[in-house]
N, C-alpha and C positions, 0 to 999 in steps of 0.2 A: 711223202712216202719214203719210209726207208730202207736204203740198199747198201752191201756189200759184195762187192762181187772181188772173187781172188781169181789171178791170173798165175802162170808161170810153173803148171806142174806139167810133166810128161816122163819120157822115160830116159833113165840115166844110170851109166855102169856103176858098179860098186867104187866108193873111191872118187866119184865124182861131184860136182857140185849144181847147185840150183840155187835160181834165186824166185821167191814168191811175194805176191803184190796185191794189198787190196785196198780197193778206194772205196771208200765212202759216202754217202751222201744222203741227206734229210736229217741229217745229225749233226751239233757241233762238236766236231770231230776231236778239239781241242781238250774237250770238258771230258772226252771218255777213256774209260783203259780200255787196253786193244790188246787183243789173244790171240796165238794161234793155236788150234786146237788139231789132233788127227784121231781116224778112225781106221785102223784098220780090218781088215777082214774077219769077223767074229770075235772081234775086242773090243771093249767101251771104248768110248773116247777119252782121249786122256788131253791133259793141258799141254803145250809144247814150252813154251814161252808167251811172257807176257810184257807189255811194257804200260807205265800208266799215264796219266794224263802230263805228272810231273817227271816223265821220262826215265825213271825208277827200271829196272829188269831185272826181271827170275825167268830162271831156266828147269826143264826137267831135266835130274841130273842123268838120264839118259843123252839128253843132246849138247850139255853142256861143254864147251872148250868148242864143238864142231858147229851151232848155230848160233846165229846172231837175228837179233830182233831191234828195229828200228822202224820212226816212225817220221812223217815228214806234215807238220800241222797246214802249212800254207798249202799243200795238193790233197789233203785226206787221203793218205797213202800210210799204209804200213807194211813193209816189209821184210820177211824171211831168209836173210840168207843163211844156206845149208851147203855146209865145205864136207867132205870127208862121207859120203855118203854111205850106209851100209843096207844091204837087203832090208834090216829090220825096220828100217825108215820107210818102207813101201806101208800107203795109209793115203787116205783123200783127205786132205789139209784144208779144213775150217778156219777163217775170221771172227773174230768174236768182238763186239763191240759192248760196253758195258760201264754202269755208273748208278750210283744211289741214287736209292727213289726213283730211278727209272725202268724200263724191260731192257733185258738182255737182247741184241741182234745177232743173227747168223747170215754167215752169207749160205752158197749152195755147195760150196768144195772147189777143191780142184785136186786129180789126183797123181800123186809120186809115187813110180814105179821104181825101182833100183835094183837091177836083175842083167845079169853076163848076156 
């Protein structure tokens, strides 16, 4: 069975930083690109960043210069880190796990708040 589950959202002033974590498993985790995705309140979801199997990254250039995406193949770990936070970053922060010829994974969220 497979899972992703993200950890490391809550809430955090403007200005400040977060770091997000999702581990995987039932997957070889090596073989997939891996996405962060957010949803905020009555907006599609949009891509954050991605990083791929061969450690490649793109950024939305909304988060770009202030987020970073890394992954770590020997824990099934990918994580988010978010410097420089602004209100407009509040969104519940999806894992996206992904790769040809197979189905797409989601984890359940975790969500970033960024508010005084």
């Amino acid at each position: 069975q497979v899972q992703l589950v993200e950890s490391g959202g809550g809430l955090v002033q403007p200005g400040g930083s977060l770091r997000l974590s999702c581990v995987a498993s039932g997957i070889i985790f090596s073989m997939y690109n891996m996405g962060w995705y957010r949803q905020a309140p009555g907006k599609q979801r949009e891509l954050v960043a991605v990083i791929t199997s061969g450690s490649s990254t793109n950024y939305a250039d909304s988060v770009k210069g202030r987020f970073t995406i890394s992954r770590d193949n020997a824990k099934n770990t990918v994580d988010l880190q978010m410097n420089s936070l602004k209100p407009e970053d509040t969104a519940v922060y999806y894992c996206k796990g992904s790769r040809q010829m197979s189905s797409d994974y989601w984890g359940k969220g975790t969500l970033v708040t960024v508010s005084t």
